[in-house]
C-alpha positions in Angstrom: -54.2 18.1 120.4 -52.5 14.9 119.3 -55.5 12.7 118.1 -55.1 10.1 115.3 -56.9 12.0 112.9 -55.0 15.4 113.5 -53.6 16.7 110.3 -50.6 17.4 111.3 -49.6 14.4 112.6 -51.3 12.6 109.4 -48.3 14.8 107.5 -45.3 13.7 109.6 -46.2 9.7 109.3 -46.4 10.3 105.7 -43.4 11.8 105.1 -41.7 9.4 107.0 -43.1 7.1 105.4 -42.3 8.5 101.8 -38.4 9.1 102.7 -38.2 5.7 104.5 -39.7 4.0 101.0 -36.6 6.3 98.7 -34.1 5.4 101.4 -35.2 1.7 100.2 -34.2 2.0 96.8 -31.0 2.6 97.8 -30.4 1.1 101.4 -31.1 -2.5 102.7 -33.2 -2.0 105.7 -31.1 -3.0 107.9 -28.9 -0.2 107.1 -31.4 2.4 106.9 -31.9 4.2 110.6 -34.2 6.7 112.5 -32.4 9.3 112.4 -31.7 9.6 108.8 -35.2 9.5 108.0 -35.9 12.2 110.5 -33.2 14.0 109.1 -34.4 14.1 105.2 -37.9 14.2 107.0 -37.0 17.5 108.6 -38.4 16.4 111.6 -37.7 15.2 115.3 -37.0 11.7 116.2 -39.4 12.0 118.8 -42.0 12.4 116.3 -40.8 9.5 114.5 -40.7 7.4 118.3 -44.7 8.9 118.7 -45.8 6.9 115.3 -43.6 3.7 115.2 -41.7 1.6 117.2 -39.0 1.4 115.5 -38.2 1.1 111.9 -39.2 -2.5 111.8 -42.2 -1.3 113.6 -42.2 1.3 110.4 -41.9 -1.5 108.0 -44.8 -3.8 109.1 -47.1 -0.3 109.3 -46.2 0.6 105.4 -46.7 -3.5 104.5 -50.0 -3.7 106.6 -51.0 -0.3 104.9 -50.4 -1.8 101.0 -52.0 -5.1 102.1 -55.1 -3.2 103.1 -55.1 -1.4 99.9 -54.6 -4.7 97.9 -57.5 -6.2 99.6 -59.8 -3.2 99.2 -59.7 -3.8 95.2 
């Protein structure tokens, strides 16, 4: 069941989100790409292609995410 409170999927969008923020210490975003997320990830790029657009897509989720948590204070 692939719901958007399902754990599992809750785990994958975080991971991906917490390798795509390392790969930005390192990488200009325009150099970063899908699959080497999903590769330190250790997941599927299909998974990555359920949760986000692309990594752009990604990009705006992580900002929109902070903003939220900025604004909550």
């Amino acid at each position: 069941m692939n719901t958007p409170n399902n754990k599992r999927k809750r785990e994958s969008m975080e991971r991906i989100e917490r390798v795509f923020i390392e790969l930005l210490q390192t990488k200009e975003l325009d150099e970063i790409r899908v699959s080497d997320i999903c590769k330190r990830a250790g997941l599927n790029r299909t998974t990555f292609y359920a949760n986000y657009t692309d990594i752009y897509g990604l990009a705006d989720a992580i900002r929109n995410k902070l903003e939220g948590e900025v604004s909550d204070l």
